[in-house]
Each structure stands twice: as C-alpha cells, then as structure tokens.
VEXZAPA-821555 format. One record per atom (N, C-alpha, C): residue number from 1; x, y, z; atom name. Coordinates in steps of 0.02 Angstrom, whole numbers, plus 50000, padded with zeros to 5 digits. Layout:
- NUM_X_Y_Z_CA
...
END
This chain:
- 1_50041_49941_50000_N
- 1_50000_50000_50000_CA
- 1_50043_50063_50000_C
- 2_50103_50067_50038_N
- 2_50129_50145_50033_CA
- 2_50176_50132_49966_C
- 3_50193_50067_49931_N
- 3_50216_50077_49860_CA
- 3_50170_50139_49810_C
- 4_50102_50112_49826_N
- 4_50052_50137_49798_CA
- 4_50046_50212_49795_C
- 5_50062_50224_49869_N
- 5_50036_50313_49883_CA
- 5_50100_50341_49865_C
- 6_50168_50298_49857_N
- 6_50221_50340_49838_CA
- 6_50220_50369_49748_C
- 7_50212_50302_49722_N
- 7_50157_50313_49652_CA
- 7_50129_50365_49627_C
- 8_50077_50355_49681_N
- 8_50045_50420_49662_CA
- 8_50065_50474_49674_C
- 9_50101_50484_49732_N
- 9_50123_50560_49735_CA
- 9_50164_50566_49700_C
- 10_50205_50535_49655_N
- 10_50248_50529_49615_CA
- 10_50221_50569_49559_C
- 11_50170_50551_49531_N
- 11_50128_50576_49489_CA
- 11_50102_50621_49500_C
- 12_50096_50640_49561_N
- 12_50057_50700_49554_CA
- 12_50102_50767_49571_C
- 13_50165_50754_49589_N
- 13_50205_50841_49590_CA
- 13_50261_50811_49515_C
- 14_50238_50766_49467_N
- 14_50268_50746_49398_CA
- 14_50242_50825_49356_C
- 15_50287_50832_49286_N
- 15_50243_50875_49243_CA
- 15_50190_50873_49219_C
- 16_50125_50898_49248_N
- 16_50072_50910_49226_CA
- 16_50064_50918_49191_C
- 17_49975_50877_49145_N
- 17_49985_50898_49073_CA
- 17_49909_50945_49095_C
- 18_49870_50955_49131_N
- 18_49807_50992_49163_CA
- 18_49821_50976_49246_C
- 19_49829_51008_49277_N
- 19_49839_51001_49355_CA
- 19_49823_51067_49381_C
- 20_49799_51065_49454_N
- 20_49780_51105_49503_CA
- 20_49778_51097_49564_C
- 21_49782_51148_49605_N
- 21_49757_51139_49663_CA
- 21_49709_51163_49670_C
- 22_49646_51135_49729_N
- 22_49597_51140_49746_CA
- 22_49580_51157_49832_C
- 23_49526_51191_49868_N
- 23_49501_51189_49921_CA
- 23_49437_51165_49929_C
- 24_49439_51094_49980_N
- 24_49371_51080_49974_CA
- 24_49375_51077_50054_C
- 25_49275_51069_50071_N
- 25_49248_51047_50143_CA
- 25_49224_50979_50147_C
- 26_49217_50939_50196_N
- 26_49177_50900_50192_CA
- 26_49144_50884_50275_C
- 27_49082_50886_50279_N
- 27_49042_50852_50340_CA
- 27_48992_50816_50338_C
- 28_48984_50765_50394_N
- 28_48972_50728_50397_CA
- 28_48947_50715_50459_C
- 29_48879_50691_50447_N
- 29_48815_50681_50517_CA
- 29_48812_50596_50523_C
- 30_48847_50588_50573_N
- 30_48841_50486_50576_CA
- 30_48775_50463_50634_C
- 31_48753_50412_50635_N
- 31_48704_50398_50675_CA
- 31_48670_50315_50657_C
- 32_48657_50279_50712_N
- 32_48632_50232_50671_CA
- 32_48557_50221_50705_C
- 33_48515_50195_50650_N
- 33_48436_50197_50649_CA
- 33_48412_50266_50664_C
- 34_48388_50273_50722_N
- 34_48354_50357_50760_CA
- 34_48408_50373_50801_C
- 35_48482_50345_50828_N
- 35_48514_50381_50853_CA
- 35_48568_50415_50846_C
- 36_48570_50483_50863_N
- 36_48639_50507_50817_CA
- 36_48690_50500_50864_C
- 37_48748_50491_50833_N
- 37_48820_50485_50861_CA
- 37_48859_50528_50865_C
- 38_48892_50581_50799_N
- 38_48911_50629_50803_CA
- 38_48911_50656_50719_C
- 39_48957_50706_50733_N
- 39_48952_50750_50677_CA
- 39_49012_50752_50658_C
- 40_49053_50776_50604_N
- 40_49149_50791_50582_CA
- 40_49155_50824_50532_C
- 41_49179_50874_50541_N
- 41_49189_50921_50483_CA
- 41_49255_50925_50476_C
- 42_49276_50944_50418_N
- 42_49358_50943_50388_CA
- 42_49363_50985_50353_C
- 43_49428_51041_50348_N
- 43_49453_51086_50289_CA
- 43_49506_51029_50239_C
- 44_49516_51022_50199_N
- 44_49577_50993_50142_CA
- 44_49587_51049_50098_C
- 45_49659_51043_50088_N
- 45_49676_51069_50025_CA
- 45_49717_51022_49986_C
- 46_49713_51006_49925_N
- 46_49726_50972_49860_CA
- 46_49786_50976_49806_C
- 47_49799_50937_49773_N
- 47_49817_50948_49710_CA
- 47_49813_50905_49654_C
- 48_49777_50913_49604_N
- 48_49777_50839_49562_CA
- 48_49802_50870_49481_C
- 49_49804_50819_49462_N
- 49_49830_50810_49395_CA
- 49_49820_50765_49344_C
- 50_49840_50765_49290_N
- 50_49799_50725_49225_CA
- 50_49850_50677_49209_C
- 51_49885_50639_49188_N
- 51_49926_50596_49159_CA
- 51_49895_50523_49095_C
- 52_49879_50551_49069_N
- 52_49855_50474_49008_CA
- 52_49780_50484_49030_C
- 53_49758_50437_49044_N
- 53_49718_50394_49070_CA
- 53_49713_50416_49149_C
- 54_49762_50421_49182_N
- 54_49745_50429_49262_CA
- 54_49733_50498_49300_C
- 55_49690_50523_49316_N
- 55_49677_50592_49372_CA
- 55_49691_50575_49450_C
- 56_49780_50585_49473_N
- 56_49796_50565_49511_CA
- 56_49785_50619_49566_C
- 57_49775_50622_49630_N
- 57_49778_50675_49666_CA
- 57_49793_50641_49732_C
- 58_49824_50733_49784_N
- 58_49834_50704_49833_CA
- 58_49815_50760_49889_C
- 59_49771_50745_49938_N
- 59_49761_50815_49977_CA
- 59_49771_50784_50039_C
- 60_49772_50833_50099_N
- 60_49775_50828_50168_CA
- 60_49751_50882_50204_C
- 61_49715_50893_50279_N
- 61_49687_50944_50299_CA
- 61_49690_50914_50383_C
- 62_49621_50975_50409_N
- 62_49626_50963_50458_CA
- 62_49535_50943_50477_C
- 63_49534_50922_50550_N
- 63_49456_50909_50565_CA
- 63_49444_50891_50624_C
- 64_49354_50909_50653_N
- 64_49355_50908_50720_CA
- 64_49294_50866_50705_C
- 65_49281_50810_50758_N
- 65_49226_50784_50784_CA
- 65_49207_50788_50846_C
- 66_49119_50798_50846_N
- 66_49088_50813_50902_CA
- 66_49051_50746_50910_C
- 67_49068_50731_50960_N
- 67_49019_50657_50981_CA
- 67_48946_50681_51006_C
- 68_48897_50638_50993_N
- 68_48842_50650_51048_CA
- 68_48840_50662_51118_C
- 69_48906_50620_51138_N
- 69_48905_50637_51211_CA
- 69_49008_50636_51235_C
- 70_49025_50682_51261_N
- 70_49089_50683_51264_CA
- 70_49133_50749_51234_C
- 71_49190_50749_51231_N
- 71_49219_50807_51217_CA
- 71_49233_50803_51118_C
- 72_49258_50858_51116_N
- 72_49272_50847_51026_CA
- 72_49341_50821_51018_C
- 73_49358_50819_50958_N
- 73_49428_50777_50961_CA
- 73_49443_50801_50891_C
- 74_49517_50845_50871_N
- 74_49525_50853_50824_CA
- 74_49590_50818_50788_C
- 75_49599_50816_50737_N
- 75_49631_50774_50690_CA
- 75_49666_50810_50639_C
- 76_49721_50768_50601_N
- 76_49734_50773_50523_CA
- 76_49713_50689_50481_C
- 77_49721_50739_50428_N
- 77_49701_50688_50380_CA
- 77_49733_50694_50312_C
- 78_49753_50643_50266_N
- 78_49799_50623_50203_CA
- 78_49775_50573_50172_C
- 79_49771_50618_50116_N
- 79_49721_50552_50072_CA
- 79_49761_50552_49984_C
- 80_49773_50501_49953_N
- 80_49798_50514_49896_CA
- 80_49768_50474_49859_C
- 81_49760_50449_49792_N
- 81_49713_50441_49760_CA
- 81_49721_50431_49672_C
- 82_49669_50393_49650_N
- 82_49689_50421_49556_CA
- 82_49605_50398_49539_C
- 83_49588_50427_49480_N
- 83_49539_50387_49449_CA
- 83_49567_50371_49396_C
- 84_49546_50327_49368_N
- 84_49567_50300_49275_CA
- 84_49510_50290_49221_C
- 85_49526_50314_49165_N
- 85_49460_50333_49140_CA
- 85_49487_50249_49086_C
- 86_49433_50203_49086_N
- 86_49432_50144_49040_CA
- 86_49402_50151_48975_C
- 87_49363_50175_48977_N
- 87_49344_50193_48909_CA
- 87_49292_50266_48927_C
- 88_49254_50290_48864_N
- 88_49210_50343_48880_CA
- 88_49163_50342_48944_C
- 89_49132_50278_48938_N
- 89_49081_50253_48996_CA
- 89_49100_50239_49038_C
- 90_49150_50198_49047_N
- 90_49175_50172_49152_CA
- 90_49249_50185_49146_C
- 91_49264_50217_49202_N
- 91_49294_50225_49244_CA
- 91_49307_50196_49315_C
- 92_49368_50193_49337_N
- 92_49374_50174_49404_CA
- 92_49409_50200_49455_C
- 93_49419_50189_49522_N
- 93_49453_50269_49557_CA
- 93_49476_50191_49611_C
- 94_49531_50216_49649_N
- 94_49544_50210_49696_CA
- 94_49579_50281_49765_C
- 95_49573_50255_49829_N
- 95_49615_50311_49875_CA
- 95_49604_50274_49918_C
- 96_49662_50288_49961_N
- 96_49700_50275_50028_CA
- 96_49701_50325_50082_C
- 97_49675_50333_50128_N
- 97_49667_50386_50176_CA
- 97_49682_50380_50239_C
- 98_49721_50428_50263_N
- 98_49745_50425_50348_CA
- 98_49701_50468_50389_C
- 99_49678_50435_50452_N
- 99_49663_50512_50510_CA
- 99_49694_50473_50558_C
- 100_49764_50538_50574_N
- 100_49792_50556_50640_CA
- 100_49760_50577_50704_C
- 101_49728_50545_50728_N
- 101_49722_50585_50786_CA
- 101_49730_50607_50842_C
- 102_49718_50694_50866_N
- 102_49775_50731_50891_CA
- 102_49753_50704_50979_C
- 103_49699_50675_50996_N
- 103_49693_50645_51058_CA
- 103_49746_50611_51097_C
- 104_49767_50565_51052_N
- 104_49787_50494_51052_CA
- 104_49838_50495_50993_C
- 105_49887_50435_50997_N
- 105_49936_50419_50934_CA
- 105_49889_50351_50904_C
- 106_49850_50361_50891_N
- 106_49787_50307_50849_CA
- 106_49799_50348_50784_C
- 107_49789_50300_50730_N
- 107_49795_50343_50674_CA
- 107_49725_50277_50624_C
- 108_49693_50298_50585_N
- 108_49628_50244_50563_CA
- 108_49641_50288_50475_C
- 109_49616_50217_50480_N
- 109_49641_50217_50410_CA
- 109_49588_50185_50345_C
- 110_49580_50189_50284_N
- 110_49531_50138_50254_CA
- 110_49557_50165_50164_C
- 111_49553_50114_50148_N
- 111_49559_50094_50088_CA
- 111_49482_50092_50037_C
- 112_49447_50130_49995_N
- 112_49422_50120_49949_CA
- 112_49431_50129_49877_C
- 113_49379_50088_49839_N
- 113_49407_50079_49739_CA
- 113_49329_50032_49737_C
- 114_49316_50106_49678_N
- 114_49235_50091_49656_CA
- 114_49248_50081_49577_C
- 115_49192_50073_49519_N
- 115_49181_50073_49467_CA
- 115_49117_50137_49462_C
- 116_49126_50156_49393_N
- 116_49082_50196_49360_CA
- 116_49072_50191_49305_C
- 117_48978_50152_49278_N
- 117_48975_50170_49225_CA
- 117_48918_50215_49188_C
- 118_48945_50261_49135_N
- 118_48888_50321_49129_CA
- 118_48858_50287_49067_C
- 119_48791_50320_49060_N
- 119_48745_50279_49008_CA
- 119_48757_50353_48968_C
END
C-alpha cells in the first residue's frame, strides 16, 4: 500500500499535462437507525493532475469531531488517490486515507476503489 501512495504522489508533483490545486469541505452527520452519534467536519487542501488515462491526486487537511456525548477531538488527515478513465463510459478510482488523531497516537485508516459506468 505505501508503494502505491508513493506512486501516486509521484505523479502527482510529475509535469502536469492539466493540474491544480483545489480547496474543498467535507461534513458529515453519523448515526445509526434514530440515534445520532456525532458530527465531523474537515478543511483539505489538494492537488491533482491529468497523466494518460489517470487523474491522480493528493490532499491533506485538518478536522474536528463532536460526539453526541463527550468532548470533541481534532485530527489530520491524508488522502491520495487516482481515477482511471477505461473507456468513455467506466471509469474506476481508487484512495488511501489516513486520520491522525491529535487525542491519542491512533491513526485509522481505510482503503476504497469503486467502478463507474455512465449511460
């Protein structure tokens, strides 16, 4: 797996043939059935890029969660990534993502890689 993320970051500070950096948010309300658990919001900032076939990118930021019950707990986070375009219609993506968190030396981690196909 860190062959992988070296890879990619490899690719992604490589010469760009379309590349950028980006600022995104993301939050998130967790809960299961009627009860909620907590909430996590995150700043990232980005950079991705085009190579062939692959839109590799790699961002990292920061983020706080509020539990339902308990104190908040804030974090970093590193995520790197590519999609690959297979033909016009499907595509596929994978990313690898870290959260550090600043509580504790726990660090959680998860691996996802979906398919996409457009009609």
């Amino acid at each position: 797996m860190k062959a992988f993320a070296v890879a990619l970051l490899g690719l992604a500070v490589s010469a760009p043939v379309m590349a950028g950096p980006y600022v995104e948010s993301k939050h998130e309300f967790k809960g299961t059935d009627e009860d909620y658990s907590k909430t996590v919001h995150q700043g990232r900032v980005g950079y991705s890029t085009k190579v062939g076939r692959l839109s590799p990118y790699i961002e990292g930021g920061l983020g706080v969660s509020y539990p339902d019950a308990g104190d908040s707990d804030t974090f970093k986070v590193l995520e790197v990534g590519s999609k690959v375009k297979i033909t016009d219609s499907f595509s596929a993506y994978g990313k690898w993502e870290n959260v550090f968190q600043d509580s504790d030396d726990t660090r959680d981690w998860k691996v996802e890689m979906g398919t996409k196909y457009k009609f």
